[in-house]
Every structure is written in structure tokens, then in C-alpha cells.
Steps between C-alpha positions, in 0.01 A plus 500: 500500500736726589533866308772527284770741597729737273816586582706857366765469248715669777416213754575222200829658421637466844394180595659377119825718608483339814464154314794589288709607791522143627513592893222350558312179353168515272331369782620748742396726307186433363441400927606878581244655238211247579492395142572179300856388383416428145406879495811604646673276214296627210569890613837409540537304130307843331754742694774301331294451149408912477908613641562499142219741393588737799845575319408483104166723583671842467704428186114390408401850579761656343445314159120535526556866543727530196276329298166695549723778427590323162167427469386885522725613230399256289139626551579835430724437163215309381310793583698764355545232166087474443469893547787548202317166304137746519699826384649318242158358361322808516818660300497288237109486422562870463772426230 
């Protein structure tokens, strides 16, 4: 049995780039890198899948950002609310 082999996410996205490009056949290419055309096909159907995600990932960012900043206030107004909740329990066993 052979040993299986791994390829870089840099050497995948060219060969699907080149795949999308259309210069060359699948087979050509898959014959140039030494590896099978179904591969070549499935890197090249992912690239296309995942060029969505590529654009919509920094308005991700941005909203994940703005939420844990959300979040953090919320934190610390609960915070502030169950200090002011204790004070006003102690107060009013005094009374």
C-alpha cells in the first residue's frame, strides 16, 4: 500500500484556481500535479462552495465584534444592578 500524501492549502488553491481558469483540462491538470482528476474536481467544487464565505467573513467579524462588546456591557450593568440590589437590602433591614 502506498502512504498517503497531504497536500498544503496553498498547493489545493492553485490547482482549484487553475481548474477554474479553464486553460487547461481536469486531466491536464491533475496529469501536471501527479494527482487524480476527481481530486482536482472536488478542490475545484469547494473553491467555488467557500467564495461565498471569503466575502461575508469580515462583516462576520465585524458583527461578532460588536456583539461581545454588547455582551460586556450587559455584564457589567448586571453587575453594577446586583451591587445597588445588596445596598438596598442591607438598607432596608436597617429600617
Amino acid at each position: 500500500m502506498s502512504k498517503r500524501r497531504t497536500h498544503s492549502p496553498e498547493f489545493k488553491a492553485r490547482v482549484a484556481m487553475e481548474a477554474i481558469s479553464g486553460r487547461k483540462t481536469i486531466q491536464e491538470i491533475a496529469a501536471d500535479h501527479s494527482i487524480h482528476p476527481i481530486q482536482v474536481s472536488q478542490w475545484k467544487r469547494q473553491l467555488l462552495d467557500g467564495a461565498s464565505d471569503l466575502f461575508a467573513r469580515g462583516k462576520q467579524s465585524k458583527d461578532k465584534e460588536a456583539g461581545q462588546a454588547k455582551e460586556a456591557e450587559l455584564f457589567q450593568q448586571i453587575g453594577r444592578l446586583q451591587m445597588e440590589l445588596e445596598w438596598l437590602k442591607k438598607k432596608s433591614q436597617l429600617l
